[in-house]
TIVO-2410 file (N, C-alpha, C; in nm, 3 decimals):
# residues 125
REC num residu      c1      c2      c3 atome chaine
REC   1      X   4.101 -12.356  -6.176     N      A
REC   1      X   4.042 -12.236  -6.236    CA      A
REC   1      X   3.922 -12.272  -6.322     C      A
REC   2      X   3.809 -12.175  -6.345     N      A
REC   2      X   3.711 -12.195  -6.385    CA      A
REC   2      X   3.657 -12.069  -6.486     C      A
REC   3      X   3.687 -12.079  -6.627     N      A
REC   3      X   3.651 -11.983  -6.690    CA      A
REC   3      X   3.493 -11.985  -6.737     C      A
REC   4      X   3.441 -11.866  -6.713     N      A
REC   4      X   3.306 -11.856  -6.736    CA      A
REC   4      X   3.246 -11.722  -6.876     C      A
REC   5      X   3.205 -11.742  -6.937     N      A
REC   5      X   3.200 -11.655  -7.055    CA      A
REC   5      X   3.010 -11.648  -7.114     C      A
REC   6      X   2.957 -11.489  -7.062     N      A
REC   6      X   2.807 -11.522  -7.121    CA      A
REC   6      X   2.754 -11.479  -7.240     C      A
REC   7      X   2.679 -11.493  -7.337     N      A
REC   7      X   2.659 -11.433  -7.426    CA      A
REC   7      X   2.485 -11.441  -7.483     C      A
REC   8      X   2.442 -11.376  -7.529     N      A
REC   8      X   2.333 -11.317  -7.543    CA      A
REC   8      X   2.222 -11.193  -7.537     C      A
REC   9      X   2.281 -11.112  -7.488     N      A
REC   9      X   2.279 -10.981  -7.438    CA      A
REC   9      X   2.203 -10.910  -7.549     C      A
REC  10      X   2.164 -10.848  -7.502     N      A
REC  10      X   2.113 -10.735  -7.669    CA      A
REC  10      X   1.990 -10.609  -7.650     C      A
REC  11      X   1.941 -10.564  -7.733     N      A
REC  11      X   1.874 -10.432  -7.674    CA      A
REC  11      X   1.712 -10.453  -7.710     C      A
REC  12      X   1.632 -10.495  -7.628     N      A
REC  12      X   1.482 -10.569  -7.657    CA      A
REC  12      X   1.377 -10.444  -7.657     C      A
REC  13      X   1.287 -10.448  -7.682     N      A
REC  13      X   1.155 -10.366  -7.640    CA      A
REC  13      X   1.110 -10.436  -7.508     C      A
REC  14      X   1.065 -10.331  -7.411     N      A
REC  14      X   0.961 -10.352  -7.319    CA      A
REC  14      X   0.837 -10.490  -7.345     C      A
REC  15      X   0.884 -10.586  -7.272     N      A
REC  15      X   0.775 -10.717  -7.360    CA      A
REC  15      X   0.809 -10.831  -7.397     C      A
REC  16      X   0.934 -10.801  -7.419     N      A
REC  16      X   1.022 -10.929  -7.498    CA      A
REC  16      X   1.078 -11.001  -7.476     C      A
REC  17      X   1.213 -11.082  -7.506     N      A
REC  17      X   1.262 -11.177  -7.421    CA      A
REC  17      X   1.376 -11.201  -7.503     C      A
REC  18      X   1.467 -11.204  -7.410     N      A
REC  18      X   1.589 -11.269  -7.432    CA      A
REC  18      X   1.676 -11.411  -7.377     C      A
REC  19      X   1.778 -11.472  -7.411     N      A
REC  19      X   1.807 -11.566  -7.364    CA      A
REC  19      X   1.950 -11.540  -7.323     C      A
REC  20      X   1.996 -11.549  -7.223     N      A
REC  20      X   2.151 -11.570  -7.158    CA      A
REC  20      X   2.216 -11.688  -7.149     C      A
REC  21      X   2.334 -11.720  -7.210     N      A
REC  21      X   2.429 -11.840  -7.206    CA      A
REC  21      X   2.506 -11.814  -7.134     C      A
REC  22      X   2.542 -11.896  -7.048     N      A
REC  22      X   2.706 -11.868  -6.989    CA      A
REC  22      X   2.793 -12.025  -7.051     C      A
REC  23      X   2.856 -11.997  -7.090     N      A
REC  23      X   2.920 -12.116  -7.092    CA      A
REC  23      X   3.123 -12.150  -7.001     C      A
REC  24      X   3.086 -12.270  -6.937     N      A
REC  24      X   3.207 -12.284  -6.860    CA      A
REC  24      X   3.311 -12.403  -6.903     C      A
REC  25      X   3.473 -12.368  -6.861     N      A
REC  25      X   3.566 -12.428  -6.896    CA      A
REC  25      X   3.626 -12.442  -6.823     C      A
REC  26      X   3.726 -12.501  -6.772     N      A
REC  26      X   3.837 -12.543  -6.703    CA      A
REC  26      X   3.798 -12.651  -6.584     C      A
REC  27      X   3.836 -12.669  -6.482     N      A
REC  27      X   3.743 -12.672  -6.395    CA      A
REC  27      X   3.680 -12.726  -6.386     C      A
REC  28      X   3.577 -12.871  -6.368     N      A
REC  28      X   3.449 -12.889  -6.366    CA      A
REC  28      X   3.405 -12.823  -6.266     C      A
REC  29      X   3.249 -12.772  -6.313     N      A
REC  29      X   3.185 -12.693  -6.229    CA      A
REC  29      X   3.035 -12.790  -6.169     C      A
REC  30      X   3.059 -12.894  -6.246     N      A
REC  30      X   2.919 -12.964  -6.185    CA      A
REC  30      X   2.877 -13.002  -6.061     C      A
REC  31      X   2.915 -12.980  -6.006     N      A
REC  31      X   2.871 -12.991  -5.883    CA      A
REC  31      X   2.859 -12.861  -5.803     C      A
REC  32      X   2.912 -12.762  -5.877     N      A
REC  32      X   2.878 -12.627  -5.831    CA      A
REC  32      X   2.707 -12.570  -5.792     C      A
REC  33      X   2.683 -12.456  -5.732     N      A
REC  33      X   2.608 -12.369  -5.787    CA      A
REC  33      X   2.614 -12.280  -5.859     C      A
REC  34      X   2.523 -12.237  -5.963     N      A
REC  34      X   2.530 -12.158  -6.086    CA      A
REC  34      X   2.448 -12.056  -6.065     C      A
REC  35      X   2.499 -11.910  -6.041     N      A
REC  35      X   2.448 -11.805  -6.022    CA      A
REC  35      X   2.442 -11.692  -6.167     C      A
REC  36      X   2.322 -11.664  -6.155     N      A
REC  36      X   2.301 -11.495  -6.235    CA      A
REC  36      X   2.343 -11.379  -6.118     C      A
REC  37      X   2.381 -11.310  -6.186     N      A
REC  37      X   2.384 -11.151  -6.113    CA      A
REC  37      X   2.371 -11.059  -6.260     C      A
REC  38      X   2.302 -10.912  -6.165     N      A
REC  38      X   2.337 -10.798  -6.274    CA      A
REC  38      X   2.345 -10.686  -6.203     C      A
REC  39      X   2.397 -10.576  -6.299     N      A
REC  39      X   2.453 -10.459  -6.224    CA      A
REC  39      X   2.436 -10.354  -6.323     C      A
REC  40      X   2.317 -10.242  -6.263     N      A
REC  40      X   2.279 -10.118  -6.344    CA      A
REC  40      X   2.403 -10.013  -6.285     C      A
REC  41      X   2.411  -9.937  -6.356     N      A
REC  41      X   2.515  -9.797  -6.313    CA      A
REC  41      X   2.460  -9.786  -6.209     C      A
REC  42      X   2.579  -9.736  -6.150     N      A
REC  42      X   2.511  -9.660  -5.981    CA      A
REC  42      X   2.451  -9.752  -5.910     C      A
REC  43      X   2.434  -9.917  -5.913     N      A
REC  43      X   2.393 -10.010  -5.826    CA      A
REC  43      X   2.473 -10.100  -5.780     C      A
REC  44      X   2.456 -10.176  -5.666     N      A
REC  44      X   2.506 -10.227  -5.644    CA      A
REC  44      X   2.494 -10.404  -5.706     C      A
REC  45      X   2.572 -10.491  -5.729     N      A
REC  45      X   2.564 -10.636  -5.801    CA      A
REC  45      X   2.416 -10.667  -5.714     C      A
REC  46      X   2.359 -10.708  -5.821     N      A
REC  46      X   2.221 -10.779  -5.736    CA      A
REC  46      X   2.198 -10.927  -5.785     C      A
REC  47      X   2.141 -11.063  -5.695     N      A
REC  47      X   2.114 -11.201  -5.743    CA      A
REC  47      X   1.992 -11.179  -5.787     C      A
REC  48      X   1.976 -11.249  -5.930     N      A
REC  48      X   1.905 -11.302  -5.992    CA      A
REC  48      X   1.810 -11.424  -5.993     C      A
REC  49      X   1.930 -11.502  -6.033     N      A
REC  49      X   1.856 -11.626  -5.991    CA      A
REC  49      X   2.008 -11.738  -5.959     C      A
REC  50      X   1.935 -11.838  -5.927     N      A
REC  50      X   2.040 -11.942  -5.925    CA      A
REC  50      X   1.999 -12.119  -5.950     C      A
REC  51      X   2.118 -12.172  -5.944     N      A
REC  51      X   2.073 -12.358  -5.988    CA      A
REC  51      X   2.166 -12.408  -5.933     C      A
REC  52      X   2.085 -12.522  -5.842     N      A
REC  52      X   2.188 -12.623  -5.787    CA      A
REC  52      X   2.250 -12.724  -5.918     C      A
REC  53      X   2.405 -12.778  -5.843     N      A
REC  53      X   2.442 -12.834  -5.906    CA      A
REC  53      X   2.369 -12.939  -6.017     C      A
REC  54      X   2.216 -13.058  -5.924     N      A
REC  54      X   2.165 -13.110  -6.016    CA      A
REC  54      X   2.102 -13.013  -6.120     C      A
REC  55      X   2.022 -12.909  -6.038     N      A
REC  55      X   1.931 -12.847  -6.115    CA      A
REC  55      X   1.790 -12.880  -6.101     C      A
REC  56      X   1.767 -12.924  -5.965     N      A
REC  56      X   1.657 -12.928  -5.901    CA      A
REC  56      X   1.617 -12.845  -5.854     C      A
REC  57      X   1.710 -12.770  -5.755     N      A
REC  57      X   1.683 -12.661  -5.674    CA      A
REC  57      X   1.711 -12.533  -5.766     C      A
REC  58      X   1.604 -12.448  -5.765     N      A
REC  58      X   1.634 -12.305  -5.851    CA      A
REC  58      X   1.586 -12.204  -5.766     C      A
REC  59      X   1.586 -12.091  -5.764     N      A
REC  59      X   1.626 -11.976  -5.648    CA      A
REC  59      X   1.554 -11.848  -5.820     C      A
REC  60      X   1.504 -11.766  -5.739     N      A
REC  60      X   1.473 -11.675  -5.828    CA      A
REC  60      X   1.481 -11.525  -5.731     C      A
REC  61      X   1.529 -11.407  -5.771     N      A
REC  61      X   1.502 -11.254  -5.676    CA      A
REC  61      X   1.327 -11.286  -5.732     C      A
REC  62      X   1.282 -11.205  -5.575     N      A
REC  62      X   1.129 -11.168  -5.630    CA      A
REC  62      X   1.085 -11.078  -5.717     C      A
REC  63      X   1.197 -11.010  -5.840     N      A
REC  63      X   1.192 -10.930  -5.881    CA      A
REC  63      X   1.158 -10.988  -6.028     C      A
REC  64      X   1.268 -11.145  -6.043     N      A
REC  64      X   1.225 -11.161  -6.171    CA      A
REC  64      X   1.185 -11.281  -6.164     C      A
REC  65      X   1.098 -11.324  -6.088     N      A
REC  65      X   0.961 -11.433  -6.016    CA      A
REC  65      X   0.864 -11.478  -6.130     C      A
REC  66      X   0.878 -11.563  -6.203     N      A
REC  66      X   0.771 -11.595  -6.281    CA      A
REC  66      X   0.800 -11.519  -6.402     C      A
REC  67      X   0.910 -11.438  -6.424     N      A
REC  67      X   0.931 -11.395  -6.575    CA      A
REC  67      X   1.128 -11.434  -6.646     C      A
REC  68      X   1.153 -11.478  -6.535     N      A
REC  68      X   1.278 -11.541  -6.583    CA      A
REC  68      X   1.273 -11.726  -6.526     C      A
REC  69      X   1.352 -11.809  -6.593     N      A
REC  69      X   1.385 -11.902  -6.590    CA      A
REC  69      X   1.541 -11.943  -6.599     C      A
REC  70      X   1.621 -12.036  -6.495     N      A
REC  70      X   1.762 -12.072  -6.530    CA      A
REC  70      X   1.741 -12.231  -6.528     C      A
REC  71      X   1.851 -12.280  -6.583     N      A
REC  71      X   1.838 -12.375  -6.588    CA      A
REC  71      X   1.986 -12.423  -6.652     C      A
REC  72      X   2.058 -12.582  -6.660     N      A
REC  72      X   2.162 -12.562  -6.692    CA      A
REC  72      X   2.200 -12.706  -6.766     C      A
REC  73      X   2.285 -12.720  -6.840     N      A
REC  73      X   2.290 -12.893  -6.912    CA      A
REC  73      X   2.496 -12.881  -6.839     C      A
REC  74      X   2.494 -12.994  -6.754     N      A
REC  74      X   2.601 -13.013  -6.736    CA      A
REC  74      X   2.705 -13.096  -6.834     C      A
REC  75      X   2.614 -13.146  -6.936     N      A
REC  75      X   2.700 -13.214  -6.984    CA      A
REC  75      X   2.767 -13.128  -7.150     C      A
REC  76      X   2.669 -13.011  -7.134     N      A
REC  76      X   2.805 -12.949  -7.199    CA      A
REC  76      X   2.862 -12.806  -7.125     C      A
REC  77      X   2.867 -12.777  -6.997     N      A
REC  77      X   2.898 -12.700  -6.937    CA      A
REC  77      X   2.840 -12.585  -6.933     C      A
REC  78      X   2.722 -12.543  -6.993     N      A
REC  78      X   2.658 -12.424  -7.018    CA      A
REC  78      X   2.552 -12.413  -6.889     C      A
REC  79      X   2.485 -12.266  -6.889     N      A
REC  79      X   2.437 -12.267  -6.761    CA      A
REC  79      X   2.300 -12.112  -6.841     C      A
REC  80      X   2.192 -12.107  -6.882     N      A
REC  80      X   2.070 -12.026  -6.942    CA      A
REC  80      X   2.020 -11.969  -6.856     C      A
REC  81      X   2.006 -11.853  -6.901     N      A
REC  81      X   1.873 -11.757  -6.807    CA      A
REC  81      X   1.776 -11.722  -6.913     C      A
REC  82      X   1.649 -11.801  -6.905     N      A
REC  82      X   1.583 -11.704  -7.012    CA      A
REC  82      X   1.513 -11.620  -6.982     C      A
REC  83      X   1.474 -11.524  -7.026     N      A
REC  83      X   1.401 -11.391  -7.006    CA      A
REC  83      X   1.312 -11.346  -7.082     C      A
REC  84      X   1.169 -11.399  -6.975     N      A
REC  84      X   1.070 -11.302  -7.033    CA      A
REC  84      X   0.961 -11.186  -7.006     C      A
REC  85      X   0.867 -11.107  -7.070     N      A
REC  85      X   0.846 -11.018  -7.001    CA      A
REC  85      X   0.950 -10.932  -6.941     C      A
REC  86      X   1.065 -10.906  -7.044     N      A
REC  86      X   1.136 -10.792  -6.945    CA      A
REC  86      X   1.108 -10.646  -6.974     C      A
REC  87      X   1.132 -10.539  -6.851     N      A
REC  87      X   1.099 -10.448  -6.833    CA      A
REC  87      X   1.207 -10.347  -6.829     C      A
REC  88      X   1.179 -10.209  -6.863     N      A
REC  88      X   1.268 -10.111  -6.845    CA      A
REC  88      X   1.394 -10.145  -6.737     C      A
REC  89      X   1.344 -10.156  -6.614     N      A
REC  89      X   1.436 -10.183  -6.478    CA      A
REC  89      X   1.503 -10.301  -6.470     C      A
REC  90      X   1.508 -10.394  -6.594     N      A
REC  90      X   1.587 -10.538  -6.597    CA      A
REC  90      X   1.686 -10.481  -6.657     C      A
REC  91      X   1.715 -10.354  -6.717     N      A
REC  91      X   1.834 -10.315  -6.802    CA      A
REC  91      X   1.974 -10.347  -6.670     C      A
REC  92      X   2.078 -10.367  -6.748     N      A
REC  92      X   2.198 -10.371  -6.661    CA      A
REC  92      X   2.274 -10.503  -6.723     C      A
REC  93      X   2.363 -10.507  -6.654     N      A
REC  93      X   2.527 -10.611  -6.697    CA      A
REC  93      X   2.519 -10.699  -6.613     C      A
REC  94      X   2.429 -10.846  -6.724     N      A
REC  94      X   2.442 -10.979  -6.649    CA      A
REC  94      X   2.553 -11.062  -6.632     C      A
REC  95      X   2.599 -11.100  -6.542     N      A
REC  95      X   2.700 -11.188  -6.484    CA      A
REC  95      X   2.635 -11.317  -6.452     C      A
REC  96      X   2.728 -11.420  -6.504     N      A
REC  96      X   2.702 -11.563  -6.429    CA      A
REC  96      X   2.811 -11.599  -6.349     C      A
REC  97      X   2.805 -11.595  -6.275     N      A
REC  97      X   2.870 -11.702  -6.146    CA      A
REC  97      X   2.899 -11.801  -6.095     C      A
REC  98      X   2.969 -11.924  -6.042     N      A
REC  98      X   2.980 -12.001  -5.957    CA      A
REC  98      X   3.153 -12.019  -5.853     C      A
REC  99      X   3.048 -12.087  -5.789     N      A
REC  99      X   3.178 -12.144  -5.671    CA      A
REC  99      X   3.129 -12.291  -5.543     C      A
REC 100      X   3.215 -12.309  -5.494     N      A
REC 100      X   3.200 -12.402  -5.363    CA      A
REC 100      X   3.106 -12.335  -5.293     C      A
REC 101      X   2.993 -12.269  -5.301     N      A
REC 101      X   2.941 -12.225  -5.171    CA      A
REC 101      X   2.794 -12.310  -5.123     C      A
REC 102      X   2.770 -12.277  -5.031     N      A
REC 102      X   2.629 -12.317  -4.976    CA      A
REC 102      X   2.535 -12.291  -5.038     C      A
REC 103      X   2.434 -12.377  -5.029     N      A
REC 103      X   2.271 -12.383  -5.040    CA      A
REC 103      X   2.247 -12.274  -4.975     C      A
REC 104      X   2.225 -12.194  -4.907     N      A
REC 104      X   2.206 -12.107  -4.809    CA      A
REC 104      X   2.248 -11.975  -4.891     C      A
REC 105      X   2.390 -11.960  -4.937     N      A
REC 105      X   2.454 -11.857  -4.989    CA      A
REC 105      X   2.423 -11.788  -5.082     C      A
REC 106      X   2.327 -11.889  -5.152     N      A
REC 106      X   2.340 -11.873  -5.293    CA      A
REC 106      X   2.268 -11.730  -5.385     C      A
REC 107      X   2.296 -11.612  -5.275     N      A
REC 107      X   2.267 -11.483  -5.319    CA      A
REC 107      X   2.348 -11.354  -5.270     C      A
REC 108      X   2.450 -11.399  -5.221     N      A
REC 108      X   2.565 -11.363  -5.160    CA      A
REC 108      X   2.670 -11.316  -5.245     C      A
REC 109      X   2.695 -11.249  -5.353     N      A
REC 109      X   2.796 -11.235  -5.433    CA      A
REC 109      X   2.885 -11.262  -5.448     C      A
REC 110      X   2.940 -11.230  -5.307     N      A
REC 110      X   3.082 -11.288  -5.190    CA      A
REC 110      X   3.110 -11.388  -5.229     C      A
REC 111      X   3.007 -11.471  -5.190     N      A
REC 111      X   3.076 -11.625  -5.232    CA      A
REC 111      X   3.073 -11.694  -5.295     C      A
REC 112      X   3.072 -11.575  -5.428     N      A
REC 112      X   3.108 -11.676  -5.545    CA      A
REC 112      X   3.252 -11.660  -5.625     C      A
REC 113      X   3.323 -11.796  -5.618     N      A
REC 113      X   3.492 -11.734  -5.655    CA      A
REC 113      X   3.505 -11.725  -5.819     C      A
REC 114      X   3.398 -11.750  -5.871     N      A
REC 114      X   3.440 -11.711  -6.065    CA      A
REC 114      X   3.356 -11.627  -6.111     C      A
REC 115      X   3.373 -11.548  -6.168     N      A
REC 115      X   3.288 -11.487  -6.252    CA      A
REC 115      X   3.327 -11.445  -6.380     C      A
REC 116      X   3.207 -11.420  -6.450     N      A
REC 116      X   3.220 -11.409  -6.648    CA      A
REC 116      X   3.239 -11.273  -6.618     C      A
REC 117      X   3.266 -11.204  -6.769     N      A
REC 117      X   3.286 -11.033  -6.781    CA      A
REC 117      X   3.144 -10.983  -6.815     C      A
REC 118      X   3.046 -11.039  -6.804     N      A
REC 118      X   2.906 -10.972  -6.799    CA      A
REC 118      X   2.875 -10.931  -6.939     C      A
REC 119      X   2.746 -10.971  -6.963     N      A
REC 119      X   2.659 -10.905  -7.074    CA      A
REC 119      X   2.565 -10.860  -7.102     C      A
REC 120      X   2.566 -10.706  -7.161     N      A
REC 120      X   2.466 -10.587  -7.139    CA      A
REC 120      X   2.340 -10.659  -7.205     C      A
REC 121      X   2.244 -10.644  -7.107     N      A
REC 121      X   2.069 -10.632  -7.150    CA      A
REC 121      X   2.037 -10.480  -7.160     C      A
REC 122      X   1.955 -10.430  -7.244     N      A
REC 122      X   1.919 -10.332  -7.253    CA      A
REC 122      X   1.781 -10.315  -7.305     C      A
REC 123      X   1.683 -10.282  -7.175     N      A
REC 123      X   1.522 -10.319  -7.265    CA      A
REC 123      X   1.487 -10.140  -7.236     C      A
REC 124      X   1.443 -10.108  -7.327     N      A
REC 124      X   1.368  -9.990  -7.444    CA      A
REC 124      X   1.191 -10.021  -7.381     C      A
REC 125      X   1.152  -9.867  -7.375     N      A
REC 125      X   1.038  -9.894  -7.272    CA      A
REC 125      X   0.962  -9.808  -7.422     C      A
***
């Protein structure tokens, strides 16, 4: 088992930036992939971004391309999204993720077997 828990969340102006922690327990997850997701009312879970286990390989939606960053320190289990330039439409309930899955997968929701209880962003236009 792999407990995952994020925190940072909060209610920004149009412009600003926030930072997302997930931090993980049980489990080593290092060798995992480490996924963002978020989810506005009425949408469906959408990928964010993601990080290979080293943290070489990073994966971004073209949505938040050049205004978010992940990145992750395995050696204390934590896993960051930082956020900048966010906009009205970044509002919603970030989730971090991981599991055994593929390089390939890694925007698939499906296949990811842990997930945190999500934490509200809320950007003010």
């Amino acid at each position: 088992q792999v407990q995952l828990a994020e925190s940072g969340g909060g209610l920004v102006q149009a412009g600003g930036s926030l930072q997302l922690s997930c931090a993980a327990s049980g489990r080593t997850f290092m060798r995992n992939i480490m996924g963002w997701f978020r989810q506005a009312p009425g949408k469906e879970r959408e990928f964010v971004a993601a990080i290979s286990w080293s943290g070489i390989r990073q994966y971004y939606a073209d949505s938040v391309k050049g205004r978010f960053t992940i990145s992750r320190d395995n050696a204390k289990n934590t896993v960051s999204l930082q956020m900048n330039g966010l906009k009205p439409e970044d509002t919603a309930v970030y989730y971090c993720a991981t599991g055994a899955l593929s390089y390939t997968d890694y925007a698939k929701p499906s296949e990811y077997d842990y997930w945190g209880q999500g934490t509200q962003v809320t950007v003010s236009s």
